[in-house]
mmCIF file as gemmi writes it, N, C-alpha and C atoms, coordinates in Angstrom:
data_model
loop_
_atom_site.group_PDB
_atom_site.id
_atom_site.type_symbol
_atom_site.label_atom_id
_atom_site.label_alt_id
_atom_site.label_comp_id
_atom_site.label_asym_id
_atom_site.label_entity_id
_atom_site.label_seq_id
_atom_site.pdbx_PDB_ins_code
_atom_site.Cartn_x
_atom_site.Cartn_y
_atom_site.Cartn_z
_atom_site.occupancy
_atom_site.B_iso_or_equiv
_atom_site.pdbx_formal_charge
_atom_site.auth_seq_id
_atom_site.auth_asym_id
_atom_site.pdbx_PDB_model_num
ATOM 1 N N . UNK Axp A 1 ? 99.499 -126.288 -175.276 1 0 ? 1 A 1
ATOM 2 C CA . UNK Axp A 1 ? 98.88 -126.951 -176.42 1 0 ? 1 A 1
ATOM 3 C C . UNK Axp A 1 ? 98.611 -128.406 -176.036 1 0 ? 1 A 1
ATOM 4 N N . UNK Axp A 2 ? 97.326 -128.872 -176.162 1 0 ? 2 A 1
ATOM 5 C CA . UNK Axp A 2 ? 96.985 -130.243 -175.585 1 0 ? 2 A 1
ATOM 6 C C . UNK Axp A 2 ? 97.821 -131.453 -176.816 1 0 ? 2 A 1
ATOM 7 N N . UNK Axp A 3 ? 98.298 -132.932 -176.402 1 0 ? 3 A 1
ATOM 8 C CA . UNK Axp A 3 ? 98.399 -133.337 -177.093 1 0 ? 3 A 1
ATOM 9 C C . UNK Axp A 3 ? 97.538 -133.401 -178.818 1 0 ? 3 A 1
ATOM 10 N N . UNK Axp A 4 ? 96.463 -133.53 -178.506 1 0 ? 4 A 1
ATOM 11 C CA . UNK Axp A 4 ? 95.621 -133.964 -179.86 1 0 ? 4 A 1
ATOM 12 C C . UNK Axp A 4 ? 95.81 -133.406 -180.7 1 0 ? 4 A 1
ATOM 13 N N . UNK Axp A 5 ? 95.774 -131.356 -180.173 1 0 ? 5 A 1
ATOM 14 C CA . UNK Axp A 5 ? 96.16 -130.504 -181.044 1 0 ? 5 A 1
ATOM 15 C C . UNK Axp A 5 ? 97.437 -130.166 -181.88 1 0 ? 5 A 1
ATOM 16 N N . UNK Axp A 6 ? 98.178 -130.651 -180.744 1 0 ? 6 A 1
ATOM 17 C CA . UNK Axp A 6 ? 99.87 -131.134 -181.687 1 0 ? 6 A 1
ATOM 18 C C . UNK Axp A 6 ? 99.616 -131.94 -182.553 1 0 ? 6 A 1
ATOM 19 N N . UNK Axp A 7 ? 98.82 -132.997 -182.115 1 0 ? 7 A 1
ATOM 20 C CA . UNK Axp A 7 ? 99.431 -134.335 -183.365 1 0 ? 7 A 1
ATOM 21 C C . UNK Axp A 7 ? 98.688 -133.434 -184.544 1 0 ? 7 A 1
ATOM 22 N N . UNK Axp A 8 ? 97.499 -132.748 -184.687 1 0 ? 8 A 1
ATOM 23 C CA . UNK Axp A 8 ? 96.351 -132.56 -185.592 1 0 ? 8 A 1
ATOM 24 C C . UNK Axp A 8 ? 96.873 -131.168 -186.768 1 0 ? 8 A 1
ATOM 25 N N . UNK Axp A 9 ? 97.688 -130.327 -185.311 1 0 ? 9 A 1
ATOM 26 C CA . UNK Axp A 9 ? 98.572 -129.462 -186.029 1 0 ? 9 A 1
ATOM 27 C C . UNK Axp A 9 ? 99.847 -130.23 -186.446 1 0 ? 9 A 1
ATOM 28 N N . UNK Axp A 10 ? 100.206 -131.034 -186.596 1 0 ? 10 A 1
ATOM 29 C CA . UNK Axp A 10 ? 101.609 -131.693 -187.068 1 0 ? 10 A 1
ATOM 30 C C . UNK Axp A 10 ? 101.118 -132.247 -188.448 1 0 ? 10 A 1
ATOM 31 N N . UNK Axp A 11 ? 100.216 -132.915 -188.222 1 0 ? 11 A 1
ATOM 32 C CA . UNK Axp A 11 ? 99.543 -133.62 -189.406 1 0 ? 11 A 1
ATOM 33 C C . UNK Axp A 11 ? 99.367 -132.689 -190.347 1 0 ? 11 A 1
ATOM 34 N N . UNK Axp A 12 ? 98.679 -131.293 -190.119 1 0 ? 12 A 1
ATOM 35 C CA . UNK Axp A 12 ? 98.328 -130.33 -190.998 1 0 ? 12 A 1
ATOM 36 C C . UNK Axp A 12 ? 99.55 -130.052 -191.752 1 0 ? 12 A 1
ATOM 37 N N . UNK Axp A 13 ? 100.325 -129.62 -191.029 1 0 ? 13 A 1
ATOM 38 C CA . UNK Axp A 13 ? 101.422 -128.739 -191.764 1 0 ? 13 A 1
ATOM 39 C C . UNK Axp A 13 ? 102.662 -129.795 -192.153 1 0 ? 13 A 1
ATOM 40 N N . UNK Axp A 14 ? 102.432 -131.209 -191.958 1 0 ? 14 A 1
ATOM 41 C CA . UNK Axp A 14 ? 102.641 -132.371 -193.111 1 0 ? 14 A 1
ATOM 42 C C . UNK Axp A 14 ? 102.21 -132.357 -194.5 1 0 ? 14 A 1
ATOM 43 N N . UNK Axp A 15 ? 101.099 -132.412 -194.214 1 0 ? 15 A 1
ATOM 44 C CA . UNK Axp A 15 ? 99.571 -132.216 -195.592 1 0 ? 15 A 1
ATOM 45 C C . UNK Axp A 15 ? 100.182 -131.139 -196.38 1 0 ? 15 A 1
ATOM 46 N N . UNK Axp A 16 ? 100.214 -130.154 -195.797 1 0 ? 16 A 1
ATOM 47 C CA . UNK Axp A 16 ? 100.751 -128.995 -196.653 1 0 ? 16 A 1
ATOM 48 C C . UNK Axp A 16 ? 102.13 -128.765 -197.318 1 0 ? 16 A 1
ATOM 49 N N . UNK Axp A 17 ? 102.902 -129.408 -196.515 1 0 ? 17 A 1
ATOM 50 C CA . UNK Axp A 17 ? 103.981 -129.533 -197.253 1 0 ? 17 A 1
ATOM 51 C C . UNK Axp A 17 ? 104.53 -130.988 -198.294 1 0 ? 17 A 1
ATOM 52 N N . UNK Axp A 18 ? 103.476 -131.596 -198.074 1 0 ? 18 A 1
ATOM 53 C CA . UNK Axp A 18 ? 103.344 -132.93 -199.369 1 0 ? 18 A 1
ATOM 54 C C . UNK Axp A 18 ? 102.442 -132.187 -200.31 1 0 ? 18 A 1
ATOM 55 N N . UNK Axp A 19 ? 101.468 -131.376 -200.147 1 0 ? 19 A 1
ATOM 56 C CA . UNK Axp A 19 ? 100.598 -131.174 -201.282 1 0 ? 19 A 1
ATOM 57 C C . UNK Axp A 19 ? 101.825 -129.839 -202.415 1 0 ? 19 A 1
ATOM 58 N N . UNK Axp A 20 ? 102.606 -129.403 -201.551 1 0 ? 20 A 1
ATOM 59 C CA . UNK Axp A 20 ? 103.434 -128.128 -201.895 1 0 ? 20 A 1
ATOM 60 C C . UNK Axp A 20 ? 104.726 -129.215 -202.557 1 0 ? 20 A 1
ATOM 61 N N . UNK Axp A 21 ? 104.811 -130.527 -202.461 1 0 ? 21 A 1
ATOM 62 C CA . UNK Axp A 21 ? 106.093 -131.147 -202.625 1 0 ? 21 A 1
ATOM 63 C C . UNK Axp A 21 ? 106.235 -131.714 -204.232 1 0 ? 21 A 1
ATOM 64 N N . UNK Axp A 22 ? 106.792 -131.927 -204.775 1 0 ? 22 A 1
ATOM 65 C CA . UNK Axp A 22 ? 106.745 -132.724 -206.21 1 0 ? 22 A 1
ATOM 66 C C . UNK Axp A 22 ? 106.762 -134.109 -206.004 1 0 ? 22 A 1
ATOM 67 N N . UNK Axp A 23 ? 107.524 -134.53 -204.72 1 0 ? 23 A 1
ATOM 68 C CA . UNK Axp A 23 ? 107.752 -135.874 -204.75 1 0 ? 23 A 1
ATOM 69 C C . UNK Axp A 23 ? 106.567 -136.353 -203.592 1 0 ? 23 A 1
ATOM 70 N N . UNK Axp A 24 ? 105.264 -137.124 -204.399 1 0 ? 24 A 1
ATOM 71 C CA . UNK Axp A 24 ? 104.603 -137.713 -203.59 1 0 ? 24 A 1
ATOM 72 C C . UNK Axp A 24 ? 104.727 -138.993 -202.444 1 0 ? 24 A 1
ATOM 73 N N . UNK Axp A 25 ? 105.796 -139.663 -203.124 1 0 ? 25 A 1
ATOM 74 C CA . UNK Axp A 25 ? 106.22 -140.295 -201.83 1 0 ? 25 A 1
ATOM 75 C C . UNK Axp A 25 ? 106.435 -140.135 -200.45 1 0 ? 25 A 1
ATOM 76 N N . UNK Axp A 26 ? 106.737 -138.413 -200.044 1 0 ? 26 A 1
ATOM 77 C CA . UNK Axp A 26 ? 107.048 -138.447 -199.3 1 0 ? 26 A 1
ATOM 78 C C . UNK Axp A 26 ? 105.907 -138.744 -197.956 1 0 ? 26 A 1
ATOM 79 N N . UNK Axp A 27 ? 104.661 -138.432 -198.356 1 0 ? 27 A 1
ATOM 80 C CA . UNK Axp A 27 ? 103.177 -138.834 -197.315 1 0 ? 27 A 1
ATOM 81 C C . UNK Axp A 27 ? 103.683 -140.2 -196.72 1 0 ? 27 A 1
ATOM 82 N N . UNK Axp A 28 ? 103.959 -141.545 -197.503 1 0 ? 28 A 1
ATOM 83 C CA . UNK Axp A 28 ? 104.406 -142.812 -197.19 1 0 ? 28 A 1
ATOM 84 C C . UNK Axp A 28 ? 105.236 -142.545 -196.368 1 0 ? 28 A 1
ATOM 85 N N . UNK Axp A 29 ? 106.579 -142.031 -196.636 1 0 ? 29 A 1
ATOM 86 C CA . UNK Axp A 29 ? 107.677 -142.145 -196.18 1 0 ? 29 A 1
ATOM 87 C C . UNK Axp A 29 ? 107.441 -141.542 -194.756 1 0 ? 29 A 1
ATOM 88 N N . UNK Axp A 30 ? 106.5 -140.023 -194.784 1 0 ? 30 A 1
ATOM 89 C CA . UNK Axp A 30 ? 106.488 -139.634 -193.175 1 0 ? 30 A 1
ATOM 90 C C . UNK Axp A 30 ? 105.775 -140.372 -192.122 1 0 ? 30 A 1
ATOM 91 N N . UNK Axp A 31 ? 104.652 -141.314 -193.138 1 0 ? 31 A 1
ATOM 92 C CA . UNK Axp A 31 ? 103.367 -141.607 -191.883 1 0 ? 31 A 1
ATOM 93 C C . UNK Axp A 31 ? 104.584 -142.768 -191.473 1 0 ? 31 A 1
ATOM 94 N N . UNK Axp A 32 ? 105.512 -143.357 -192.06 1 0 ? 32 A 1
ATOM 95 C CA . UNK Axp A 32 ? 105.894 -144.077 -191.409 1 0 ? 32 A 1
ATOM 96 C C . UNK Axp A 32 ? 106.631 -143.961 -190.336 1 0 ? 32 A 1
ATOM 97 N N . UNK Axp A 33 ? 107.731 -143.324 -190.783 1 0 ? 33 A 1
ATOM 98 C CA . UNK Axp A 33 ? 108.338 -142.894 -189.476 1 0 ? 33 A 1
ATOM 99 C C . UNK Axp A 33 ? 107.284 -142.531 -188.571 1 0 ? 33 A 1
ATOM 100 N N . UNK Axp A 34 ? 106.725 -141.443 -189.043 1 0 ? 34 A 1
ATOM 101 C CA . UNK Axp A 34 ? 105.628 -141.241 -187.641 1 0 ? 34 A 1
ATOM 102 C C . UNK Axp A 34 ? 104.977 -142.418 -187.043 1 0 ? 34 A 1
ATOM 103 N N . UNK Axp A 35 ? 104.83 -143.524 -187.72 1 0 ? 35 A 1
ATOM 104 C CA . UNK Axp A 35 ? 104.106 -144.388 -187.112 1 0 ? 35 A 1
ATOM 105 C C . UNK Axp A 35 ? 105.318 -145.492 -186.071 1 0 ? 35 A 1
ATOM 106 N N . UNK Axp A 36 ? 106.899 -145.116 -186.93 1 0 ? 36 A 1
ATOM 107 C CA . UNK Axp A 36 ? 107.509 -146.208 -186.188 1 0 ? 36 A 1
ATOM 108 C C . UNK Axp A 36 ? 108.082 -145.097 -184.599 1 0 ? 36 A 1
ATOM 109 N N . UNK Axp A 37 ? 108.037 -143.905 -184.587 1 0 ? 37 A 1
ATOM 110 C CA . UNK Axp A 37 ? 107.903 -143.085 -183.348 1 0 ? 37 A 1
ATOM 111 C C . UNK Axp A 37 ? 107.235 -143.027 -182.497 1 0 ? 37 A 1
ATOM 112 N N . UNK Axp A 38 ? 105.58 -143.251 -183.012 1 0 ? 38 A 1
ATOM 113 C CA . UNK Axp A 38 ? 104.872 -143.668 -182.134 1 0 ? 38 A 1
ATOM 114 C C . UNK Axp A 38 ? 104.833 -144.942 -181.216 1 0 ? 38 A 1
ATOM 115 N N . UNK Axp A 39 ? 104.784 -145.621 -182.237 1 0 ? 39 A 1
ATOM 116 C CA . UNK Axp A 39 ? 105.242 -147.429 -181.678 1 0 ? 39 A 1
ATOM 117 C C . UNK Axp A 39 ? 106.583 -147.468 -180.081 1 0 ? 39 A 1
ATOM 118 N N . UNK Axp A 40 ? 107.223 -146.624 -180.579 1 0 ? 40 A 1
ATOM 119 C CA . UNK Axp A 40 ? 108.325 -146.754 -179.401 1 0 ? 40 A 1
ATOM 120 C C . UNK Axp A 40 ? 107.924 -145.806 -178.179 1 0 ? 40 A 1
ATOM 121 N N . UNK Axp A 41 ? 106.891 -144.848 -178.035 1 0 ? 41 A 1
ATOM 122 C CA . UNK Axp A 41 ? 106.342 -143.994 -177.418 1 0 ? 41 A 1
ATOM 123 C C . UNK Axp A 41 ? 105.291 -145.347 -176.511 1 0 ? 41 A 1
ATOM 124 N N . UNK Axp A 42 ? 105.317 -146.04 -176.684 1 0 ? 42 A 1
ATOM 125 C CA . UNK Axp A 42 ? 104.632 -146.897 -175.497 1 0 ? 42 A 1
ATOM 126 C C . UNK Axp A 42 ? 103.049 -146.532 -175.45 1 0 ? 42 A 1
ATOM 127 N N . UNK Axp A 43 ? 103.001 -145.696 -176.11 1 0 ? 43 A 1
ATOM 128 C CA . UNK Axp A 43 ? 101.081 -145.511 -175.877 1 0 ? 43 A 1
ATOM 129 C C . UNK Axp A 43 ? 100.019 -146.351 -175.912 1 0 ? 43 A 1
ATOM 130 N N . UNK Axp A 44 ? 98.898 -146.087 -175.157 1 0 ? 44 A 1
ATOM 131 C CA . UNK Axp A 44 ? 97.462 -146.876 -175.096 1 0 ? 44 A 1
ATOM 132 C C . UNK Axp A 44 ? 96.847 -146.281 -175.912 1 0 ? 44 A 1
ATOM 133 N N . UNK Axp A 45 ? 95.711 -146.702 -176.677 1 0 ? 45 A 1
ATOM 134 C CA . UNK Axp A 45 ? 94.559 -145.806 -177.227 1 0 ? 45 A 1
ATOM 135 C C . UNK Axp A 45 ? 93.571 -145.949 -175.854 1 0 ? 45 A 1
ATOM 136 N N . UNK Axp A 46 ? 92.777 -144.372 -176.023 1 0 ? 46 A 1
ATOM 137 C CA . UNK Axp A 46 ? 91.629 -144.343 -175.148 1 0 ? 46 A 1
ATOM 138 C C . UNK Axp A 46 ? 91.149 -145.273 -174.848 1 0 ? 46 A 1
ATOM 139 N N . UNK Axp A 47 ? 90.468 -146.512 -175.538 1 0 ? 47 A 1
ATOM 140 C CA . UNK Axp A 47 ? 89.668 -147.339 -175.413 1 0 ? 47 A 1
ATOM 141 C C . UNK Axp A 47 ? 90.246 -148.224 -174.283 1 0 ? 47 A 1
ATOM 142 N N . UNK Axp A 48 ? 91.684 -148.433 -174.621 1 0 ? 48 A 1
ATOM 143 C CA . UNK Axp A 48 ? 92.45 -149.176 -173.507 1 0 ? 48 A 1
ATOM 144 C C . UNK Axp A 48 ? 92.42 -148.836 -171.984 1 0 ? 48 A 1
ATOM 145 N N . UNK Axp A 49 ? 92.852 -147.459 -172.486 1 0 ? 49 A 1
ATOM 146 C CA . UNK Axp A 49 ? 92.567 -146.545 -171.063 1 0 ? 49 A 1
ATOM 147 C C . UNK Axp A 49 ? 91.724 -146.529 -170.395 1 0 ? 49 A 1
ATOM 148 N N . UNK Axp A 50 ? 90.386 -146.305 -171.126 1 0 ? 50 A 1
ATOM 149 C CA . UNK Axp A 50 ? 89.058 -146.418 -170.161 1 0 ? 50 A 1
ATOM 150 C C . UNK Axp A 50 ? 88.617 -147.714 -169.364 1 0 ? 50 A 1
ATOM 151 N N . UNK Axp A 51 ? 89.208 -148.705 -170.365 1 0 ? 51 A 1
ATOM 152 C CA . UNK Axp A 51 ? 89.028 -150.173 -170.037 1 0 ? 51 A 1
ATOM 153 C C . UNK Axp A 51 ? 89.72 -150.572 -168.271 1 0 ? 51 A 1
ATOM 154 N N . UNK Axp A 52 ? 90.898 -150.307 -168.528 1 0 ? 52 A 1
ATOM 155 C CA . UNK Axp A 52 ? 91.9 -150.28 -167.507 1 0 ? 52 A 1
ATOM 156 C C . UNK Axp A 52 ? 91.616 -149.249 -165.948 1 0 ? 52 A 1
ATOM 157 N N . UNK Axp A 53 ? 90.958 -148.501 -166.769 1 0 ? 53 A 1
ATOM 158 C CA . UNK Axp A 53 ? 90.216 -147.834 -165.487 1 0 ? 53 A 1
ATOM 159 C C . UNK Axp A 53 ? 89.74 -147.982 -164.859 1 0 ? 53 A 1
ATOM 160 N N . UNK Axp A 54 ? 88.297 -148.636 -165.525 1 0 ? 54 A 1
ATOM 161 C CA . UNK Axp A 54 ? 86.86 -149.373 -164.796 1 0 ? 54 A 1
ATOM 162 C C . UNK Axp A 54 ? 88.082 -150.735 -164.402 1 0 ? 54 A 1
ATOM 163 N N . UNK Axp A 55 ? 88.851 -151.637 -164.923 1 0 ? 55 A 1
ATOM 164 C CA . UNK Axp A 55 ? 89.265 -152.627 -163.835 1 0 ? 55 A 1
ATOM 165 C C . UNK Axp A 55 ? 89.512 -152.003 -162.253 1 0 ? 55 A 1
ATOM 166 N N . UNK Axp A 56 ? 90.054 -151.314 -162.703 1 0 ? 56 A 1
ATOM 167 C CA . UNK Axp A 56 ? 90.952 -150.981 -161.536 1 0 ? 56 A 1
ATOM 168 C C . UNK Axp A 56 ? 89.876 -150.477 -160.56 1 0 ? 56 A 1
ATOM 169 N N . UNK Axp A 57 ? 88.564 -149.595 -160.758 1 0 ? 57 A 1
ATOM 170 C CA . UNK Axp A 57 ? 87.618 -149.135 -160.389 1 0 ? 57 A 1
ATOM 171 C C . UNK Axp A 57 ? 86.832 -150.318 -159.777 1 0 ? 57 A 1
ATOM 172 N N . UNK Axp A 58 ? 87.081 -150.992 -160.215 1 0 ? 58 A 1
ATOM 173 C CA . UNK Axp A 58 ? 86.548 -152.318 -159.757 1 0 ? 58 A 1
ATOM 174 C C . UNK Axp A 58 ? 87.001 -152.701 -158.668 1 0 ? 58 A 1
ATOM 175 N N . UNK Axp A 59 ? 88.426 -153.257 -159.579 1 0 ? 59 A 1
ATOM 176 C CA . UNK Axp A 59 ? 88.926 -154.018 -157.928 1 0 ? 59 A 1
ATOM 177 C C . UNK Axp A 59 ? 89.114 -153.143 -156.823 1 0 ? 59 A 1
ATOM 178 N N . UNK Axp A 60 ? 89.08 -151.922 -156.979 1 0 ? 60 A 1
ATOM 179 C CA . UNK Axp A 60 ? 89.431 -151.172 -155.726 1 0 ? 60 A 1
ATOM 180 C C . UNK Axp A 60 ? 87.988 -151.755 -155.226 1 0 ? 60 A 1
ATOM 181 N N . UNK Axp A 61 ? 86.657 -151.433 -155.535 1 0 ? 61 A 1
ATOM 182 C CA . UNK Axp A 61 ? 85.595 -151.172 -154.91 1 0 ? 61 A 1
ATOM 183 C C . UNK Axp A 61 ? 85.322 -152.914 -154.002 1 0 ? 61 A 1
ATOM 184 N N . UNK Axp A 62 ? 85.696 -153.759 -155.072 1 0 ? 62 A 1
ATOM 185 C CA . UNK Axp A 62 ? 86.054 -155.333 -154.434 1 0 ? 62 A 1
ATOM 186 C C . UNK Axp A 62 ? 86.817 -155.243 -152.909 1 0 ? 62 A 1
ATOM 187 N N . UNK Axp A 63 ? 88.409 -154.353 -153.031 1 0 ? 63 A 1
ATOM 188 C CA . UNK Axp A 63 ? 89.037 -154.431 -151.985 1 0 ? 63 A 1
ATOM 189 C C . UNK Axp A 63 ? 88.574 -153.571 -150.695 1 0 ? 63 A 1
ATOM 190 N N . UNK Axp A 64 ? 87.559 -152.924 -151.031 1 0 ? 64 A 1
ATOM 191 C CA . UNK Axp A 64 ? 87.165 -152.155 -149.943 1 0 ? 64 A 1
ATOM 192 C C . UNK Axp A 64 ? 85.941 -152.635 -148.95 1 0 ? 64 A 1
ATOM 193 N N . UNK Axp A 65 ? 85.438 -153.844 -149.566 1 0 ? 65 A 1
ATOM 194 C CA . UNK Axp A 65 ? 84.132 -154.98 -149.549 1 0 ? 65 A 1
ATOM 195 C C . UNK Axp A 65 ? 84.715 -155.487 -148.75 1 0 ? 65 A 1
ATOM 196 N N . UNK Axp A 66 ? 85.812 -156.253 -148.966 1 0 ? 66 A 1
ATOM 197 C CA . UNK Axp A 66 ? 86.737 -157.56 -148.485 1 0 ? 66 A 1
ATOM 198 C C . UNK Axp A 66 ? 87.221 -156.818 -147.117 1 0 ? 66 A 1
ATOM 199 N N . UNK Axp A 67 ? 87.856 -155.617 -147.103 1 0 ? 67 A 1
ATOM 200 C CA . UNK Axp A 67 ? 88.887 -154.512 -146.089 1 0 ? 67 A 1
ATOM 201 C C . UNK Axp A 67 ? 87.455 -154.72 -144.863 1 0 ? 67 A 1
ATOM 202 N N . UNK Axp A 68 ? 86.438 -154.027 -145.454 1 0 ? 68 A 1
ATOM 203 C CA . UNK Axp A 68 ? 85.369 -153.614 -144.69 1 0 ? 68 A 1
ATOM 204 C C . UNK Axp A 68 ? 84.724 -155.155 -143.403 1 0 ? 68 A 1
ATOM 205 N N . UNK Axp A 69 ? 85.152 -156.455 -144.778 1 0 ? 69 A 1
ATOM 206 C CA . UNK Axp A 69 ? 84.512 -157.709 -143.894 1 0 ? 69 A 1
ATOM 207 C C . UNK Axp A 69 ? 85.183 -157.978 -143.306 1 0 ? 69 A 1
ATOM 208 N N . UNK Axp A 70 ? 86.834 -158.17 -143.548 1 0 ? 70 A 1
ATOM 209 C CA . UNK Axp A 70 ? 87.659 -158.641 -142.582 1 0 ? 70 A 1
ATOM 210 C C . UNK Axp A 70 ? 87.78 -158.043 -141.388 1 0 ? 70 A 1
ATOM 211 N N . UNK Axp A 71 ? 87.554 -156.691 -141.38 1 0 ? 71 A 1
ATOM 212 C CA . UNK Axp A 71 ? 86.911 -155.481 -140.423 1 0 ? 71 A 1
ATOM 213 C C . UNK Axp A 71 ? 85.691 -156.514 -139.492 1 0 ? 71 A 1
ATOM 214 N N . UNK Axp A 72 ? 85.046 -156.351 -139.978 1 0 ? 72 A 1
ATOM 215 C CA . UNK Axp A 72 ? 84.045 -157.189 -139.158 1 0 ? 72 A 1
ATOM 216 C C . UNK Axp A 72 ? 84.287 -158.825 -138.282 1 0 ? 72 A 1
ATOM 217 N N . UNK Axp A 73 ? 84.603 -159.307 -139.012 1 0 ? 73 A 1
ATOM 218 C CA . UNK Axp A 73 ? 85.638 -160.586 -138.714 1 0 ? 73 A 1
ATOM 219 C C . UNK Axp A 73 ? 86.404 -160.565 -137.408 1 0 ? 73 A 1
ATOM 220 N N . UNK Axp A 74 ? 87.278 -159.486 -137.416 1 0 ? 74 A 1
ATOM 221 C CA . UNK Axp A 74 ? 88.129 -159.5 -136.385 1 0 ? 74 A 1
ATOM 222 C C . UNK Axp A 74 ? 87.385 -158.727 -135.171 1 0 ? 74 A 1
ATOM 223 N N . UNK Axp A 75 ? 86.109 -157.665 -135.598 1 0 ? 75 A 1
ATOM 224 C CA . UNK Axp A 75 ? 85.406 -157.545 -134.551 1 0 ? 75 A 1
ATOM 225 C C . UNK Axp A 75 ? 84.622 -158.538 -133.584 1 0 ? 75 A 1
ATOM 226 N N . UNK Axp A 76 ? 84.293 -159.484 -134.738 1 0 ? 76 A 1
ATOM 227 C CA . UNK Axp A 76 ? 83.577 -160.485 -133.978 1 0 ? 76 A 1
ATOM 228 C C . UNK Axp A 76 ? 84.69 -161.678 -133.428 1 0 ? 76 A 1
ATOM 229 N N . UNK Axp A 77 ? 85.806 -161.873 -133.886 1 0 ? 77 A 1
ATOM 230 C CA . UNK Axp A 77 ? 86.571 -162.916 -132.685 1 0 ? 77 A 1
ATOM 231 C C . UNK Axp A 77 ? 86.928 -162.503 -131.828 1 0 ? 77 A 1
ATOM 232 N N . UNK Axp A 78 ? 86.927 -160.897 -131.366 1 0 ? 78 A 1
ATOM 233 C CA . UNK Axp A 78 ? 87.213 -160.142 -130.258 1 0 ? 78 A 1
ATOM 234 C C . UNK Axp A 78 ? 86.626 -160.317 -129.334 1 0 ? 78 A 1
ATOM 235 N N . UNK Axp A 79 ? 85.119 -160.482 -129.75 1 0 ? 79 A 1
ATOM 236 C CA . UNK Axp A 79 ? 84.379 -160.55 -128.494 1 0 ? 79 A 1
ATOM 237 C C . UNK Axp A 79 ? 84.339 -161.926 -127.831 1 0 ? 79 A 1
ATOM 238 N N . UNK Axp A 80 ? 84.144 -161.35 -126.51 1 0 ? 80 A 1
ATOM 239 C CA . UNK Axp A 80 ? 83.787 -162.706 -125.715 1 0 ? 80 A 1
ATOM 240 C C . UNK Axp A 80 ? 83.193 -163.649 -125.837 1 0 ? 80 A 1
């Protein structure tokens, strides 16, 4: 079961058992906890993720520029 579908099936059968409940408070009371569980779960949202990607996509492609010249560099003080 992929994450999304957990959280989406968790959520559901929340819903259902607040709409089945007398005491409406309890929607408040769960999103919170759920929300203070999440919080300690360390997660990124996607957006972060993708962001962090292309850096990194980056600087690799930077360090392979730089790898490639210093490459060259040391070819040319080699020679005579």
């Amino acid at each position: 079961m992929s994450k999304p579908n957990f959280f989406e099936d968790m959520q559901s059968k929340i819903n259902q058992a607040i709409e089945n409940s007398p005491a409406k408070d309890i929607e408040k009371n769960v999103k919170a906890m759920l929300s203070s569980g999440f919080a300690k779960l360390d997660l990124v949202t996607r957006e972060e993720f993708d962001v962090q990607a292309q850096v990194l996509a980056t600087t690799r492609a930077k360090l392979e520029l730089l790898e490639s010249r210093i490459t060259e560099i040391e070819a040319q003080l080699k020679r005579p």
